[in-house]
C-alpha positions in Angstrom: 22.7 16.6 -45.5 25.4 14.8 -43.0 25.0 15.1 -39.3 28.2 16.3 -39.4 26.6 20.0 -41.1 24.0 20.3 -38.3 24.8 22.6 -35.4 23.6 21.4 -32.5 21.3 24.3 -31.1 19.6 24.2 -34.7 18.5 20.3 -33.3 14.7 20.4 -32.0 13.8 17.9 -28.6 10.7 16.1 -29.2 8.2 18.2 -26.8 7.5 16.0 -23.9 3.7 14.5 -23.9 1.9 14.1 -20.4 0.4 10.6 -20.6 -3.1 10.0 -19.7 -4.3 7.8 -16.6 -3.0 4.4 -16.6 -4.9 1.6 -17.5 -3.4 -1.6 -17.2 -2.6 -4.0 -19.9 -5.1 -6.3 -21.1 -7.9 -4.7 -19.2 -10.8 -2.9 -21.0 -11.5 0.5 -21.3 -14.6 1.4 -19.4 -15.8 4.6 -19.6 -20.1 5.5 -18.2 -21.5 7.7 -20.8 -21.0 11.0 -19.0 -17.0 9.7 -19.0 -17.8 9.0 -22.8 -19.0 13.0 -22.9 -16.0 14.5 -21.0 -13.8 12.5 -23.8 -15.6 13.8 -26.5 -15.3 17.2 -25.0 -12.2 17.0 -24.7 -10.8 16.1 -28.2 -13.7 19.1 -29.5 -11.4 21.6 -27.4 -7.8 19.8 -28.6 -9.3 20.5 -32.2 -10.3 23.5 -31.9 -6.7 24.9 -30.0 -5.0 23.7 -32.9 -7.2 26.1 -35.3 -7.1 28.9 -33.1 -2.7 28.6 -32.3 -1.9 32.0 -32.5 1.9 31.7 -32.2 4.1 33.2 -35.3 7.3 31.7 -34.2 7.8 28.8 -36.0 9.9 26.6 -34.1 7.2 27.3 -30.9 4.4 26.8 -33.1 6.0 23.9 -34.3 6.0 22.7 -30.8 2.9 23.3 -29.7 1.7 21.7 -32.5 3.6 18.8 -31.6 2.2 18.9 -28.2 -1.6 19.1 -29.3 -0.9 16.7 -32.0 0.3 13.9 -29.1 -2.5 14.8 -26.6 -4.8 14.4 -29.4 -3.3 10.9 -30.1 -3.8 9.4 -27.1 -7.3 10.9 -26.4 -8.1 9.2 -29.6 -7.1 5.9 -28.9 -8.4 6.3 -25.5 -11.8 7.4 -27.0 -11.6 4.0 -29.9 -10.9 1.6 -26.9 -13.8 2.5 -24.9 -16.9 0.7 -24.3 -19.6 2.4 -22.6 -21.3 1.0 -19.9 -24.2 2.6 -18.7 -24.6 2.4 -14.8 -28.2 2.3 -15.1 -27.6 -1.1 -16.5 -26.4 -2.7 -13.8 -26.9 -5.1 -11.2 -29.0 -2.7 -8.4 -28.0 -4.6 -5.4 -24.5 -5.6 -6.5 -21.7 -2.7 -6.2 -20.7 -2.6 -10.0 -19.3 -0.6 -12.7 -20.7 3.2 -12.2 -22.1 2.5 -8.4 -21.8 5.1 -5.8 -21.2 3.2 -2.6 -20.9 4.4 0.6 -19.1 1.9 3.4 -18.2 2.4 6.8 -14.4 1.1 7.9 -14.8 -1.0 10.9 -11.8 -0.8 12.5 -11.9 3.4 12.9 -16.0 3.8 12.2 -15.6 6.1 9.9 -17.3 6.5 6.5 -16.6 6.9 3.1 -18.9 7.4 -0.3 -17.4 7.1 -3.8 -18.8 6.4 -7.2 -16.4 3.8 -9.3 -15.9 5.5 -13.0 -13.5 5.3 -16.1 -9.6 5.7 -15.4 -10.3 9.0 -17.6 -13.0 10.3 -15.7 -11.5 9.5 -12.3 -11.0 12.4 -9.7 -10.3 11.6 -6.2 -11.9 15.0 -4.8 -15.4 14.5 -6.9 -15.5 11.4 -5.2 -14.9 9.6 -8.3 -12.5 6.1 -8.2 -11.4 4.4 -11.1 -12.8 0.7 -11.3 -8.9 -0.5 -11.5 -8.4 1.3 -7.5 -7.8 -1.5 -5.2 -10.9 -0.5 -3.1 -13.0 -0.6 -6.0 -11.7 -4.1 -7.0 -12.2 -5.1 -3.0 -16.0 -4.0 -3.2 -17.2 -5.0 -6.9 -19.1 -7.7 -6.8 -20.3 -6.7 -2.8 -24.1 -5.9 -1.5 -25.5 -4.0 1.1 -24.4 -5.4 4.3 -21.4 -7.5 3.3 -17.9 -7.1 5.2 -15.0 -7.1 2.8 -11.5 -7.3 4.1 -9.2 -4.6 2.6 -5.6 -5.3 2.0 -3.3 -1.7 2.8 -0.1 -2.6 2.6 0.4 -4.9 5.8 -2.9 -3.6 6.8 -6.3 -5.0 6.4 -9.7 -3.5 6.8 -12.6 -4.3 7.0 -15.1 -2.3 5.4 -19.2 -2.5 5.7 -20.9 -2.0 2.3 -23.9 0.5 3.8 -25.8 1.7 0.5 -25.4 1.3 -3.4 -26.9 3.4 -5.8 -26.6 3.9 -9.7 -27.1 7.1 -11.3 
């Protein structure tokens, strides 16, 4: 059928898809194996919303569809590009993928603990950073007692690596 015979409020928008956490080109997807978990979980309870969509309207269950659908896209590739490292496989005295560290900033002596995770299983009030946060690429590679200069905008700080421990 032409264009021409459509009437425009028959014409569906494309539902709009909330994209995951960035991860930046050409860097890999790290996840620990509790991230790997919360993934799996994840696409389990995408799954089963689409068997249990309970809408009769089409054209809304049409969309929700749509929306599941998307979500479950880009979980999935998220979930194929992983590679699990396990933090108990790491370096012990070197701050590393899946560390909890805990540092002091020098200049206003307070402290600050944080364990550095998968982009997906990041969440700033767990405590949780994602290994591609510029203060988890300042301290990777750090141990106990080294002073790191962190770059904040014009600022720098310098922050004591006090403790380092993997799950």
């Amino acid at each position: 059928m032409s264009r021409g015979f459509v009437r425009e409020g028959d014409q569906e928008e494309p539902p709009m898809i909330p994209p995951r956490a960035a991860l930046p080109e050409g860097v890999v997807n790290y996840v620990t194996p509790a991230g790997m978990e919360l993934l799996l979980k994840e696409k389990a309870a995408l799954q089963t919303e689409i068997k249990e969509l309970t809408i009769t309207d089409e054209r809304e269950r049409r969309r929700a569809l749509a929306v599941i659908e998307g979500k479950l896209t880009l979980l999935n590739e998220r979930i194929h590009s992983a590679r699990v490292l396990d933090p108990k496989e790491q370096v012990k005295d070197e701050v590393r993928f899946g560390a909890n560290v805990k540092l002091q900033n020098k200049s206003n002596n307070t402290k600050q603990q944080f364990t550095i995770v998968g982009v997906d299983e990041a969440d700033v009030t767990k405590g949780k950073i994602a290994f591609v946060a510029p203060i988890a690429r300042a301290v990777t590679g750090a141990k106990i007692g080294d002073e790191i200069d962190f770059k904040l905008g014009n600022e720098v700080r310098k922050l004591k690596i006090l403790s380092i421990l993997y799950a």
